[in-house]
C-alpha positions in Angstrom: -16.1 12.5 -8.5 -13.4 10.3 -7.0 -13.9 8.1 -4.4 -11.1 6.9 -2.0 -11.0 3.0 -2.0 -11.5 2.0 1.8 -10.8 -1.4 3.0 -11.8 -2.6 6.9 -9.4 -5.4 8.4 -11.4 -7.0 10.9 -8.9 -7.1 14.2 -11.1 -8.3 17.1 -9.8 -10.2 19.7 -6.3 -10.2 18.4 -3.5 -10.0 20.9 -0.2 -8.1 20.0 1.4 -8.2 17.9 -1.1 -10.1 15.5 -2.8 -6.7 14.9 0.6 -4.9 13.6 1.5 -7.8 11.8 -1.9 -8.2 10.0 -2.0 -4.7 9.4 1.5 -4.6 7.5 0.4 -7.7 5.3 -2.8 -5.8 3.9 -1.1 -2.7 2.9 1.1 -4.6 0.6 -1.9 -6.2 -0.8 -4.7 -3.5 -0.2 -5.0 -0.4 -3.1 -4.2 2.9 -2.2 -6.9 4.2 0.1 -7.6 3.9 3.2 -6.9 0.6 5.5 -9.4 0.7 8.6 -8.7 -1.1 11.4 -11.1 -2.1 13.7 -9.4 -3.9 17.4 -10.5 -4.8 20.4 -7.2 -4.7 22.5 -6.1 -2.0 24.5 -2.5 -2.2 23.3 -3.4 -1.3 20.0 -4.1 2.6 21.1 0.3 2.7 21.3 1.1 -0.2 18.6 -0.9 1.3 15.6 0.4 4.7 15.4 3.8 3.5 16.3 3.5 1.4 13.5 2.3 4.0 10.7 4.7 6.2 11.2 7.5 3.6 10.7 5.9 2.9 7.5 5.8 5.9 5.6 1.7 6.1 5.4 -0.2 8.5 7.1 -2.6 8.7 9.9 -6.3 9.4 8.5 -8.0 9.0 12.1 -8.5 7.5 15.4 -11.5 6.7 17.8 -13.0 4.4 20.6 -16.4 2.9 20.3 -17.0 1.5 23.8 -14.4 -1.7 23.4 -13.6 -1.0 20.0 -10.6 0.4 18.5 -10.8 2.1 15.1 -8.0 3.3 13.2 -7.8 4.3 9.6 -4.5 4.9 7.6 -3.9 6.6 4.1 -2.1 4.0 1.9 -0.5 6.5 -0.5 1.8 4.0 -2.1 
């Protein structure tokens, strides 16, 4: 069975637009999988998806735990 490589960027307490910009360096760099991001700043909720669908990747899923932002995104290239 295949499993999907999955990679967790650590965001917290990043103000825009660190998050974007951190999350466009690591998919250059990351395999093709899945990039999670996890944030703490409200912003982020607008900025993210904005940002994957400039890029051509896909969203794999968004949620809210309490303060924390969490969104994952299918690197299929």
């Amino acid at each position: 069975m295949n499993r999907i490589n999955e990679t967790v960027l650590d965001l917290r307490g990043l103000r825009c637009p660190h998050p974007v910009l951190q999350a466009r360096k690591a998919l250059r760099e990351v395999p093709i999988g899945v990039l999670m991001l996890e944030c703490t700043n409200p912003p982020t909720v607008i900025d993210v998806p904005h940002f994957v669908s400039r890029t051509g990747q896909l969203p794999a899923g968004e949620e809210r735990r309490d303060d924390l932002f969490v969104f994952r995104i299918l690197k299929q290239r």
